[in-house]
MMTF fields as JSON, N, C-alpha, C and O atoms, coordinates in Angstrom:
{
  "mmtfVersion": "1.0.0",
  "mmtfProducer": "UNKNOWN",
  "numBonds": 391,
  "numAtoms": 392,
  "numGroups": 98,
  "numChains": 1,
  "numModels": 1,
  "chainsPerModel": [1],
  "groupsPerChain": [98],
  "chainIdList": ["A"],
  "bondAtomList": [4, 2, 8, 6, 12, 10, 16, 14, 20, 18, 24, 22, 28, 26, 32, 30, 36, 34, 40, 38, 44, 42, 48, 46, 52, 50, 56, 54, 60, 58, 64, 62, 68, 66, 72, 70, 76, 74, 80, 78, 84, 82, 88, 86, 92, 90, 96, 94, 100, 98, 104, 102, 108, 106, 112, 110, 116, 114, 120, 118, 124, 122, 128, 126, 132, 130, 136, 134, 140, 138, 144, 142, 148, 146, 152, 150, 156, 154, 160, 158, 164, 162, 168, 166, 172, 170, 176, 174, 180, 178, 184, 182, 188, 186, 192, 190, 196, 194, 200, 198, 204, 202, 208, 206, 212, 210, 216, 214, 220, 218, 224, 222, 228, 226, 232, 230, 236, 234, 240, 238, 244, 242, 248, 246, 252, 250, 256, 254, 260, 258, 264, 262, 268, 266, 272, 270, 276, 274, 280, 278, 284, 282, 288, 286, 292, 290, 296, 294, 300, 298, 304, 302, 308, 306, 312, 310, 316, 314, 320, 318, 324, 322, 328, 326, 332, 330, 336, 334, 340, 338, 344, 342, 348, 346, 352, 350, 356, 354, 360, 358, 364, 362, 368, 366, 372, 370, 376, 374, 380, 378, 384, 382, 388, 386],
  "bondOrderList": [1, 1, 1, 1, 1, 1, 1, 1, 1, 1, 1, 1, 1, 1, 1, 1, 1, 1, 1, 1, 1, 1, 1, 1, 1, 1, 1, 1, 1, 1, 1, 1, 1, 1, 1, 1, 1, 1, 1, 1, 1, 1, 1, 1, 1, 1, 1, 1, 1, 1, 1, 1, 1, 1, 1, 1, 1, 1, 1, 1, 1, 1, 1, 1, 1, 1, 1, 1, 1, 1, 1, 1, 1, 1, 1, 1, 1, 1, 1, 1, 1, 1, 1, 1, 1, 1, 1, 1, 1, 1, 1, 1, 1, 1, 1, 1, 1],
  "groupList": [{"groupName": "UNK", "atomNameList": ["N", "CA", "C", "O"], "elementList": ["N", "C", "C", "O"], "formalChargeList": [0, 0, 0, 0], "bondAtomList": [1, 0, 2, 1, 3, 2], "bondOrderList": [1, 1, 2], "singleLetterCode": "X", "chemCompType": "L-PEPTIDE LINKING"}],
  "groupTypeList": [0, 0, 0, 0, 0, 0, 0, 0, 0, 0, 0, 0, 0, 0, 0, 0, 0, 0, 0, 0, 0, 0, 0, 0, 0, 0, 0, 0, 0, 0, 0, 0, 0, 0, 0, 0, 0, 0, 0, 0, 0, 0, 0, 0, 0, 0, 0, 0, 0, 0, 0, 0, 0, 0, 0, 0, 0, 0, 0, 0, 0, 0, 0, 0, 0, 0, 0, 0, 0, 0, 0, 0, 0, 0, 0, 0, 0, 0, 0, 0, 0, 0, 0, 0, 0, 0, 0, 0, 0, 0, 0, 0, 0, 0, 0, 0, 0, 0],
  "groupIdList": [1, 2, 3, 4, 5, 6, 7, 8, 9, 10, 11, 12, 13, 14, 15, 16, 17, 18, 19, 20, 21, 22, 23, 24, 25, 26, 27, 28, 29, 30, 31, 32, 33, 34, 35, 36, 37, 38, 39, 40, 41, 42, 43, 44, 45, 46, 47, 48, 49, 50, 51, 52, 53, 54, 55, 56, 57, 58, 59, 60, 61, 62, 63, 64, 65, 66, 67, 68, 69, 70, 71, 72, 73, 74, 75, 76, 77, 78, 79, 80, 81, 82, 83, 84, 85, 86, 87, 88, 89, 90, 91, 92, 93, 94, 95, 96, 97, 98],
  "secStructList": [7, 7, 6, 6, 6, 2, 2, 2, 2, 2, 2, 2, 2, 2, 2, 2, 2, 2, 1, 2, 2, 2, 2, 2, 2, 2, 2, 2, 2, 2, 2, 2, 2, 2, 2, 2, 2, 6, 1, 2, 2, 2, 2, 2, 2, 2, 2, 2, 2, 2, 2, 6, 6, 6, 2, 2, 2, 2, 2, 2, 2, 2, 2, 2, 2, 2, 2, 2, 2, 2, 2, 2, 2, 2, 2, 1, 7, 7, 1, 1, 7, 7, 6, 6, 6, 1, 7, 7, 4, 4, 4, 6, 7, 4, 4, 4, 4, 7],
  "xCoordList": [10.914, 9.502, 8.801, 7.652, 9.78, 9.318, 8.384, 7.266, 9.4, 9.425, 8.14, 7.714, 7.952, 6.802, 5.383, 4.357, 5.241, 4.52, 3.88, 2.697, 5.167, 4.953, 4.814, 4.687, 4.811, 4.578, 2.968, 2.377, 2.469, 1.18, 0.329, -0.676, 0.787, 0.033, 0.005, -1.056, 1.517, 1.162, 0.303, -0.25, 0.562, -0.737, -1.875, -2.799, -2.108, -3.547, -4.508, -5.628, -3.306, -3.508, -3.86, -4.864, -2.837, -3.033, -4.343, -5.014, -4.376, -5.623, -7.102, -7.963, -6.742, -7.61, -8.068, -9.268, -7.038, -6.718, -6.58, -7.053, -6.13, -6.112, -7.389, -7.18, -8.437, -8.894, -10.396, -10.764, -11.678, -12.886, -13.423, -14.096, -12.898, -14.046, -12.561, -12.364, -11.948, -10.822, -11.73, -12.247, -11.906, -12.578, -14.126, -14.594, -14.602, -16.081, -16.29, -17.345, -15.094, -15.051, -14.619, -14.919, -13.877, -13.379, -14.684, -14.798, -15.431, -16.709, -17.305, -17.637, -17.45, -18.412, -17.749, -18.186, -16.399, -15.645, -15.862, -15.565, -16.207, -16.265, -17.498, -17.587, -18.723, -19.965, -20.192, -20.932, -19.801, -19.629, -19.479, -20.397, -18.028, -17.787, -18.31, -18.371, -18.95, -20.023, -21.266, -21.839, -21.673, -22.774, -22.831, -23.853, -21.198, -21.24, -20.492, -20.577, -19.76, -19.326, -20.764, -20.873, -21.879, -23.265, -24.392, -25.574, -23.454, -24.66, -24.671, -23.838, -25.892, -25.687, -25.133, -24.824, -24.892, -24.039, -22.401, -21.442, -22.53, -20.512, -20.881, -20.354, -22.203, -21.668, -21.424, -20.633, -22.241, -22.516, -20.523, -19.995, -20.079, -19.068, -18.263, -17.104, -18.437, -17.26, -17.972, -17.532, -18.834, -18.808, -18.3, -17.652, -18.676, -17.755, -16.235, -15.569, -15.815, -14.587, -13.973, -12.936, -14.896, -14.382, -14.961, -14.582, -15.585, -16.054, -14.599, -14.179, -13.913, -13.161, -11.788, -10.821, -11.546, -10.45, -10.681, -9.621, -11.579, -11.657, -11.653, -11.282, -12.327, -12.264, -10.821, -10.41, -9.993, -8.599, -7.548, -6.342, -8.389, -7.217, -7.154, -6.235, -8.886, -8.805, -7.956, -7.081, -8.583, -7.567, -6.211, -5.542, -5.504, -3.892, -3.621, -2.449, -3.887, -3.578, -2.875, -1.663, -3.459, -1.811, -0.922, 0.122, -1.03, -0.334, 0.97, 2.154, 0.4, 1.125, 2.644, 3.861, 1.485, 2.612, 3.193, 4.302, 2.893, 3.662, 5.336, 6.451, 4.626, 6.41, 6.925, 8.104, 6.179, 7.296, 7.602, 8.371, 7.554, 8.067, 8.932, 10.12, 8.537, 10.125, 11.649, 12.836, 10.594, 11.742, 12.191, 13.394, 11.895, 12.583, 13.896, 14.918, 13.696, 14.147, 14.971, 15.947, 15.104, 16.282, 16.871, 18.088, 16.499, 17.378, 18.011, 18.823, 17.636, 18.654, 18.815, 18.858, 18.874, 19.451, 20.156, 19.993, 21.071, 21.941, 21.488, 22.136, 20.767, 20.463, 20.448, 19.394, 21.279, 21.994, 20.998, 19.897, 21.046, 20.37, 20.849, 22.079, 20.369, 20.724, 20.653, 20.136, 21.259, 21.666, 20.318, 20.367, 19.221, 18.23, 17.705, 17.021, 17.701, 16.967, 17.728, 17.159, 18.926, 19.627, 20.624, 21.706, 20.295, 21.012, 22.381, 22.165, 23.375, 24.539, 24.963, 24.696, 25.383, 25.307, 26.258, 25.972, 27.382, 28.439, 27.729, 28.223, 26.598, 25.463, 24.254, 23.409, 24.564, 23.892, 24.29, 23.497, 25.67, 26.498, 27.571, 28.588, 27.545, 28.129, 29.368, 30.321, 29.37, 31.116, 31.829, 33.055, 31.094, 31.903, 32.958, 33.993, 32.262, 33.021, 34.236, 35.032, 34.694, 35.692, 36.938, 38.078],
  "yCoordList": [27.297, 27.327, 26.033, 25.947, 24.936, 23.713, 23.529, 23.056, 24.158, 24.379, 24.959, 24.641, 25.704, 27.086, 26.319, 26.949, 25.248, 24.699, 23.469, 23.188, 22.793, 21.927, 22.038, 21.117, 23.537, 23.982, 24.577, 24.965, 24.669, 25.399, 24.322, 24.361, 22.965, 21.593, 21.277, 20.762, 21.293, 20.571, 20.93, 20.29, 22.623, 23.516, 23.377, 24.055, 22.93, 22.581, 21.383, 21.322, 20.456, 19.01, 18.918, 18.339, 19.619, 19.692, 20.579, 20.269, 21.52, 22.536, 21.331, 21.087, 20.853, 19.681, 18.804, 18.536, 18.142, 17.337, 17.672, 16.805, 18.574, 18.885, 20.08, 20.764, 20.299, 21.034, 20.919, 20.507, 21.324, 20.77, 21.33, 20.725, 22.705, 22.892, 22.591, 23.179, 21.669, 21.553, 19.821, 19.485, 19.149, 17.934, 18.485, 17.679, 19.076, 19.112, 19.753, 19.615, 20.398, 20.871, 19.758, 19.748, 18.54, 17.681, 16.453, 15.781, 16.551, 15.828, 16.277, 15.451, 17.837, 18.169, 17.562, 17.058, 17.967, 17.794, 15.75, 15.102, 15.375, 13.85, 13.556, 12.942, 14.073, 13.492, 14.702, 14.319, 15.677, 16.386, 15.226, 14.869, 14.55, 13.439, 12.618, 11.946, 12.202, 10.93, 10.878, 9.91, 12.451, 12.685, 12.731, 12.631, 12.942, 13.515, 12.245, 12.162, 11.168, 9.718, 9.217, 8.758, 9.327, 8.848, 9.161, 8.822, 10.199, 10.994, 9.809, 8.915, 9.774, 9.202, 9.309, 8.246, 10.551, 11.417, 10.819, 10.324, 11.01, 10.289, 8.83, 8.375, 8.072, 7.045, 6.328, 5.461, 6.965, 6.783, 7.077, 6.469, 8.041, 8.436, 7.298, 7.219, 6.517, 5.624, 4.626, 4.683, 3.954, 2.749, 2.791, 1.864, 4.004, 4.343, 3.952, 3.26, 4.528, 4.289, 2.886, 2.356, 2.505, 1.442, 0.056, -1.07, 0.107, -0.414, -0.243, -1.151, 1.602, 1.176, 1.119, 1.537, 0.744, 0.166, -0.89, -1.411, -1.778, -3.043, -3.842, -4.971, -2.589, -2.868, -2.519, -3.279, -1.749, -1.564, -2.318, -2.335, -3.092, -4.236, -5.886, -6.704, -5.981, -6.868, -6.987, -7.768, -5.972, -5.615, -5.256, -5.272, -4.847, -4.41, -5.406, -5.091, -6.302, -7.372, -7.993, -7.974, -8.8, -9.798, -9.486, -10.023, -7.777, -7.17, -6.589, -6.659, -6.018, -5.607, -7.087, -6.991, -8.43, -9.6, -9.933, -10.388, -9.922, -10.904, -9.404, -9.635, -7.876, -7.495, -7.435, -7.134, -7.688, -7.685, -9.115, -9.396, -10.085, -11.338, -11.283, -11.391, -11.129, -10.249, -9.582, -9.617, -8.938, -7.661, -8.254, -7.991, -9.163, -10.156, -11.208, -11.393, -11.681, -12.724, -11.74, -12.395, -10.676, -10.086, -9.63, -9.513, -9.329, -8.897, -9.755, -9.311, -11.061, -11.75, -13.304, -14.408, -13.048, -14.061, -12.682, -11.465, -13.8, -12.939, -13.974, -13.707, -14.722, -15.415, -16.413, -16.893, -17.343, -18.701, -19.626, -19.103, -20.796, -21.31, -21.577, -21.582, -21.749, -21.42, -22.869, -23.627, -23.357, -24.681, -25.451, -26.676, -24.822, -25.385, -25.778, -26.782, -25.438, -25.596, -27.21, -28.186, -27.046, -28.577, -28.978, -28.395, -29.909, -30.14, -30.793, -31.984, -30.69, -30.949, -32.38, -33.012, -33.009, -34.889, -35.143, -36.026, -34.166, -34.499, -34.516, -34.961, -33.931, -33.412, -35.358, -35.557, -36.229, -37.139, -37.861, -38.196, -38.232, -38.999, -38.425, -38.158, -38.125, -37.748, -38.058, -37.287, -39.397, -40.086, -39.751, -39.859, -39.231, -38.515, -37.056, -36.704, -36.292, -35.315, -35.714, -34.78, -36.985, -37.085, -37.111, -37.198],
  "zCoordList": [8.285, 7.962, 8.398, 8.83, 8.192, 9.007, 10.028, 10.228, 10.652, 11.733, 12.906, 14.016, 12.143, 12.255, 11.736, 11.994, 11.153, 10.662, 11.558, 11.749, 12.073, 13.173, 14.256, 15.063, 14.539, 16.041, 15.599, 16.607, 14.82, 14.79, 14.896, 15.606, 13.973, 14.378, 15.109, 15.459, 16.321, 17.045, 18.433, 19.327, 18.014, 19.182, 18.32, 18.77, 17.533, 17.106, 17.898, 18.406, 17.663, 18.287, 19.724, 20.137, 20.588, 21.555, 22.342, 23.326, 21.66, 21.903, 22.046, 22.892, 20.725, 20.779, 21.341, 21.413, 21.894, 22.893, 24.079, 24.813, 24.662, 26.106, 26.457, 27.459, 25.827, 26.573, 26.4, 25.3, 27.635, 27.107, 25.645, 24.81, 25.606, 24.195, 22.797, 21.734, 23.333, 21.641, 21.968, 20.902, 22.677, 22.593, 22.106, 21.302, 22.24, 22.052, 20.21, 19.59, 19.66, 18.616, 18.054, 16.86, 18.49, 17.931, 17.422, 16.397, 18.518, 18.759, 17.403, 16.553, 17.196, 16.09, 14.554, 13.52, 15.147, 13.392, 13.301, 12.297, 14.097, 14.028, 13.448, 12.385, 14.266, 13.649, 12.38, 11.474, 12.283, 10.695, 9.703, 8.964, 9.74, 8.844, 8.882, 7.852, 9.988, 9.953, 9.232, 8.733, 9.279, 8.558, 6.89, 6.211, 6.317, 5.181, 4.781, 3.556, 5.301, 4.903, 4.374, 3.237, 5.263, 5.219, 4.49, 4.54, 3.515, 2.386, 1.69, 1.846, 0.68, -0.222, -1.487, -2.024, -2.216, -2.988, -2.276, -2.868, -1.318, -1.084, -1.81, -2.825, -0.798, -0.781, -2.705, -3.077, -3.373, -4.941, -5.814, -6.745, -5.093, -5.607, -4.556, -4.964, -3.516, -2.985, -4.284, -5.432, -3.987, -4.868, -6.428, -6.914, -7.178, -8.489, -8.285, -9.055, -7.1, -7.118, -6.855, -7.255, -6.109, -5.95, -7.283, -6.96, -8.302, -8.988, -10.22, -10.937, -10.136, -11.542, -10.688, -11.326, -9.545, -9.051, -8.947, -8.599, -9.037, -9.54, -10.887, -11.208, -11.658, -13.247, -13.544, -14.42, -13.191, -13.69, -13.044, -13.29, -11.961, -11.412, -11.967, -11.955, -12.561, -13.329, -14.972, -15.348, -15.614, -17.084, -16.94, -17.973, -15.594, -15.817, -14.563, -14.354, -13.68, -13.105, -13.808, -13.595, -14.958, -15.271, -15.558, -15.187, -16.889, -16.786, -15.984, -16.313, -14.874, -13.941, -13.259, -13.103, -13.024, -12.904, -13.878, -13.598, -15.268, -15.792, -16.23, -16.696, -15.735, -15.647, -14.46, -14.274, -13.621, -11.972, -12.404, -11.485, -13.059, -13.321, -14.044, -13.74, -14.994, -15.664, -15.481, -15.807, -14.671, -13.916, -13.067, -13.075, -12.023, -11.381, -11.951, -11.29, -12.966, -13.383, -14.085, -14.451, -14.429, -15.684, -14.278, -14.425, -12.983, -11.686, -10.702, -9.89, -10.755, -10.031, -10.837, -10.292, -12.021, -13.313, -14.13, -14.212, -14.678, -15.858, -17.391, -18.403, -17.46, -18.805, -18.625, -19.042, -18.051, -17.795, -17.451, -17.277, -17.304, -16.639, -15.045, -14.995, -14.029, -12.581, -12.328, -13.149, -10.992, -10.218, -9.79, -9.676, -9.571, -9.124, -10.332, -10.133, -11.578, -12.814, -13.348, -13.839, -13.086, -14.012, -12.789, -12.718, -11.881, -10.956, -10.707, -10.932, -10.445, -10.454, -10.732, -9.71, -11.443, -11.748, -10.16, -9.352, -9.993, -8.962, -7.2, -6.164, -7.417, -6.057, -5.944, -5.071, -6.908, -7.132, -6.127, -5.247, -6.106, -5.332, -4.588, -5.228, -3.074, -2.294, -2.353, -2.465, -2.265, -2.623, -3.44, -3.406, -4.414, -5.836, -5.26, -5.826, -3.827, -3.79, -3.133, -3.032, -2.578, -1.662, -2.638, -2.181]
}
């Protein structure tokens, strides 16, 4: 069924593409969207959207970091404190390792 699916697209595409009236239908379906990107009714419903994807990135922003911070640190720490945190007294003085 895949199959049958991707051969109908891709004679869609091509119809499209290779021939004068699949370019000239393509032309229409272009400035169609140009016209209806350019309503003002879209454009009222883009800025909504984009106003509470900004309001919900401000209120769940720190949110969102302070558990990928988390979730980091419980994934490549096991509890301990790590080598970079309390540095080795024997790493002070080179001569110490000979």
């Amino acid at each position: 069924m895949k199959g049958k699916a991707a051969f109908v697209v891709g004679a869609g595409v091509g119809y499209l593409l290779g021939t004068p009236a699949g370019r000239e239908q393509l032309a229409r379906v272009k400035g169609w969207a140009a016209d209806v990107w350019a309503d003002p009714r879209v454009q009222g419903y883009v800025r909504d959207a984009e106003e509470k994807a900004s309001q919900v990135a401000r209120t769940q922003g720190v949110a969102l970091k302070d558990r990928a911070v988390a979730a980091a640190r419980a994934r490549f720490t096991d509890g301990t404190t790590t080598s970079w945190q309390q540095p080795d007294p024997a790493d002070a003085d080179p001569a110490a390792r000979i």
